[in-house]
GULUMPA-375541 format. One record per residue: residue in three letters; residue number from 1; x, y, z of N, C-alpha, C, O in turn. Coordinates in pm, whole numbers. Layout:
REM residues N
code/pos/n_u/n_v/n_w/ca_u/ca_v/ca_w/c_u/c_v/c_w/o_u/o_v/o_w
ala/NUM/X/Y/Z/X/Y/Z/X/Y/Z/X/Y/Z
...
***
This chain:
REM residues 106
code/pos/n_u/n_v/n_w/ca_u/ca_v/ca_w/c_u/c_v/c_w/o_u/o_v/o_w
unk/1/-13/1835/2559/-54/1924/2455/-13/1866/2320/97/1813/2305
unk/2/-110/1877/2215/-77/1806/2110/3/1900/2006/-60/2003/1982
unk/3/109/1892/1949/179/1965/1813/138/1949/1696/175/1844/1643
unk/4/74/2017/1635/45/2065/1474/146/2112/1384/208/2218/1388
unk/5/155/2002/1288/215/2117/1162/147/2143/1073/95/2058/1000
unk/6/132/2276/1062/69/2331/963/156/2328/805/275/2359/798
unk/7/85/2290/701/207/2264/588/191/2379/523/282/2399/442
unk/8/89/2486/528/90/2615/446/199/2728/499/260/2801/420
unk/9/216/2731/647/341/2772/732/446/2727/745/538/2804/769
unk/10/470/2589/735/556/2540/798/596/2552/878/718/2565/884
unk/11/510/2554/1004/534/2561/1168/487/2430/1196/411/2364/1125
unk/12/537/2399/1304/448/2332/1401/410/2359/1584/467/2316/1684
unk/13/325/2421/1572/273/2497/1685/166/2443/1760/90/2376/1690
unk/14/132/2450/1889/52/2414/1984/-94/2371/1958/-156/2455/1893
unk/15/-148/2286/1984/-302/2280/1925/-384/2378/1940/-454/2409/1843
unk/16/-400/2464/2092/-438/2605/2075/-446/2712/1952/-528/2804/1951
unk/17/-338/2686/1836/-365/2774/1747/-416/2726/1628/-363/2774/1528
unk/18/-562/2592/1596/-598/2550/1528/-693/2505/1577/-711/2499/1699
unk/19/-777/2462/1482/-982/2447/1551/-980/2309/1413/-941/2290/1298
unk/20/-1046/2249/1513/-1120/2111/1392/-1180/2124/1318/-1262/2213/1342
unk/21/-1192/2081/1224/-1292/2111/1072/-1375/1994/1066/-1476/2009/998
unk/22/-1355/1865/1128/-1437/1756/1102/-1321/1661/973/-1216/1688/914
unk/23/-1403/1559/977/-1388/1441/861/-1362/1508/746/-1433/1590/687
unk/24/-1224/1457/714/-1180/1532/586/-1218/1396/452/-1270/1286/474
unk/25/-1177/1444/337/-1229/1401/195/-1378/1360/196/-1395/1257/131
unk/26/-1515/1422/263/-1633/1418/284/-1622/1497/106/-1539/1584/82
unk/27/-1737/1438/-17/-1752/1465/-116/-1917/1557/-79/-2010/1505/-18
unk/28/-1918/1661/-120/-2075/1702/-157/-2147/1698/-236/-2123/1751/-344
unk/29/-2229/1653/-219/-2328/1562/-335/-2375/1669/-425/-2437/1769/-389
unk/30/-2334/1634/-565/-2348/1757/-698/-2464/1803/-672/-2467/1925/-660
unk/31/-2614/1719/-650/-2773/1786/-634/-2848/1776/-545/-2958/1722/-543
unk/32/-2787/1834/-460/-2853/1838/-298/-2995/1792/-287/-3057/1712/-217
unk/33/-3033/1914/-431/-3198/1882/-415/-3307/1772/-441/-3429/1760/-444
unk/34/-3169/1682/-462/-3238/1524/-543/-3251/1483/-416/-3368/1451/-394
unk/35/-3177/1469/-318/-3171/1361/-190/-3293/1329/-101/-3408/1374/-98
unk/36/-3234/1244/-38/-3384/1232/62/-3340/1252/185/-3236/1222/245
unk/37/-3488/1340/226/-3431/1401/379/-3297/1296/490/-3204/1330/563
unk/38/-3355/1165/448/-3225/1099/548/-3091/1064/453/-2994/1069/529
unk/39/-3063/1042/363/-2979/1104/284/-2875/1243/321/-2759/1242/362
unk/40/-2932/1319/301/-2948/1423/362/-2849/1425/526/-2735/1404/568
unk/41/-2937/1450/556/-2873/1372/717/-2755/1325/764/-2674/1363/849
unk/42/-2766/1190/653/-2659/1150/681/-2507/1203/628/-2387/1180/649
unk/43/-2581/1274/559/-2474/1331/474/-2386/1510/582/-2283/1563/624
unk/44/-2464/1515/575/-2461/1613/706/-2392/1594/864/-2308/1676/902
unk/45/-2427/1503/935/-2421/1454/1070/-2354/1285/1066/-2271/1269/1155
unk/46/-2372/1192/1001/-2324/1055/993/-2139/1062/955/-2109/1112/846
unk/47/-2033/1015/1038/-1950/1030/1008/-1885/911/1069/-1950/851/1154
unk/48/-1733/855/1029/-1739/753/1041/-1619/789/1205/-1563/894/1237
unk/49/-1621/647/1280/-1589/701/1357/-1465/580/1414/-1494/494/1497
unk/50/-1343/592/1361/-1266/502/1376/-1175/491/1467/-1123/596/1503
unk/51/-1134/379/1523/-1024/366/1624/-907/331/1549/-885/220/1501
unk/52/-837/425/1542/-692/421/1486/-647/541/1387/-620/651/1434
unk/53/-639/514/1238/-565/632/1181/-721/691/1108/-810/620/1063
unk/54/-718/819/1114/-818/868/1088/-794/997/994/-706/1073/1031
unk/55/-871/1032/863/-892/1141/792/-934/1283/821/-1019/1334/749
unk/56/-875/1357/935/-936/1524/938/-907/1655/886/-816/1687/809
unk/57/-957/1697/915/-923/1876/863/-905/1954/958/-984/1940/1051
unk/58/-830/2031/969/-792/2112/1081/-764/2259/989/-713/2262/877
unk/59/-821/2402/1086/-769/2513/1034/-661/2597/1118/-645/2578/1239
unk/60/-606/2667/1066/-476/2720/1137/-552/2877/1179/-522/2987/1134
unk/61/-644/2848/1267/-676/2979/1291/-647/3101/1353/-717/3201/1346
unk/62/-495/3084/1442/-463/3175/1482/-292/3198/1404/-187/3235/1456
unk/63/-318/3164/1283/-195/3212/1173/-243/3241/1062/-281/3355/1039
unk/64/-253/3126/956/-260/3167/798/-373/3202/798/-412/3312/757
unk/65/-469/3082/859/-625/3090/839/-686/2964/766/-803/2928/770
unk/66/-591/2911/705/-619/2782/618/-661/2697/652/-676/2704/774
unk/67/-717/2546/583/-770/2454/607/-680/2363/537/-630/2382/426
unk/68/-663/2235/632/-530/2133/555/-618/2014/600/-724/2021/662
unk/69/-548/1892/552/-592/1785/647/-453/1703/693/-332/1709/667
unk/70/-538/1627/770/-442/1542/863/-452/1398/863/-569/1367/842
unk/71/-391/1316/875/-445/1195/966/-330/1141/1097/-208/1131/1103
unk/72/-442/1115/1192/-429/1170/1332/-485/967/1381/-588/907/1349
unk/73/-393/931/1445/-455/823/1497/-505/832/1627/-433/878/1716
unk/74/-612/795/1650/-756/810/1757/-738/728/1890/-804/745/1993
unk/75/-625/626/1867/-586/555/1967/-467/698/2059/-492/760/2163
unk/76/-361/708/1982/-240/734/2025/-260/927/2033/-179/1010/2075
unk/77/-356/940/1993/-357/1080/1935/-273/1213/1903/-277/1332/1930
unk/78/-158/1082/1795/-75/1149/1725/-63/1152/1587/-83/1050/1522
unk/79/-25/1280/1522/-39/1304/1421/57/1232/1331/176/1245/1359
unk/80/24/1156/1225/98/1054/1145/165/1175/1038/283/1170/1002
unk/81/61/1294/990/92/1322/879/-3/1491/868/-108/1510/931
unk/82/50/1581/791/-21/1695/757/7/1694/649/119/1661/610
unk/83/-113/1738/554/-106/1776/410/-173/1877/344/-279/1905/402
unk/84/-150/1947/239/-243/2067/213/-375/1998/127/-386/1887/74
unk/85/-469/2110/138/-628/2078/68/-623/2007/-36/-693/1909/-61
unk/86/-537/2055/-105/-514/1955/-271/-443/1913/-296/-405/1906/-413
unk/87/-384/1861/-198/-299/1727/-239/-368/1604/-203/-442/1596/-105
unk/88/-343/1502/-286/-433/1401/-269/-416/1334/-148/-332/1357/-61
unk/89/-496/1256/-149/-497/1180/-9/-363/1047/69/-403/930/72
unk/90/-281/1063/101/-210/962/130/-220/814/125/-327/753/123
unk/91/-90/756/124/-133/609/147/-161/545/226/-90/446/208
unk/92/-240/521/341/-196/512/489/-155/398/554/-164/375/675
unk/93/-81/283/410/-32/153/477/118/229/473/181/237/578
unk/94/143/254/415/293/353/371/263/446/567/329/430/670
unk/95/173/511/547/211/640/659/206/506/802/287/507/895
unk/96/140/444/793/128/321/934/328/228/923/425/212/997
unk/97/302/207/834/523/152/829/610/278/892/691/282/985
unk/98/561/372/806/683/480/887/653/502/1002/747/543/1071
unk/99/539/490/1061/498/531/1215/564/426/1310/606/451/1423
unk/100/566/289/1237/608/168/1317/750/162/1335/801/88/1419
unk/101/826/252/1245/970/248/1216/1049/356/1287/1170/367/1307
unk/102/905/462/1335/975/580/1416/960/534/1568/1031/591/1651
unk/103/849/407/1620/837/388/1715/951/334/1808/1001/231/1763
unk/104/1001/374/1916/1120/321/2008/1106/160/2075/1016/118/2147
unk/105/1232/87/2022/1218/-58/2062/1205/-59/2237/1232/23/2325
unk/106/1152/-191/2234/1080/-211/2364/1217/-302/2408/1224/-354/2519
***
């Protein structure tokens, strides 16, 4: 079972009490109505899809209700880091050192 911390609570509770939001820092395009249908599309459904540390959003839906993001590596599928909506985006050569530094010698 995977552990969440939520940073608007400051819990960290079971994945059961949070639902995925998708690819976090996705920008919405100021004039929708300029685009072109595949534009469009892609903008909608095209997401990137990486093996390793990855950008999401997660909501705390069975507490605050909020939406935070995360980055969650896709290999190990553990959470490097939780942060709230507006805080900017991390560094993630910085969050990949501390991950390597918490890891147990072999």
């Amino acid at each position: 079972m995977l552990l969440i911390h939520c940073p608007y609570c400051d819990e960290t509770l079971p994945e059961l009490e949070f639902t995925y939001g998708g690819e976090a820092h996705i920008a919405r395009p100021e004039t929708p109505a300029d685009k072109t249908d595949d534009e469009w599309r892609d903008f909608l459904f095209i997401r990137t899809n990486v093996k390793g540390p990855h950008f999401e959003r997660w909501r705390h839906a069975h507490g605050c209700g909020r939406f935070f993001n995360a980055v969650r590596d896709t290999v190990s599928d553990r959470f490097l880091t939780t942060y709230k909506s507006d805080a900017p985006k991390p560094d993630l050569a910085v969050l990949m050192k501390e991950a390597a530094m918490k890891e147990p010698s072999k």
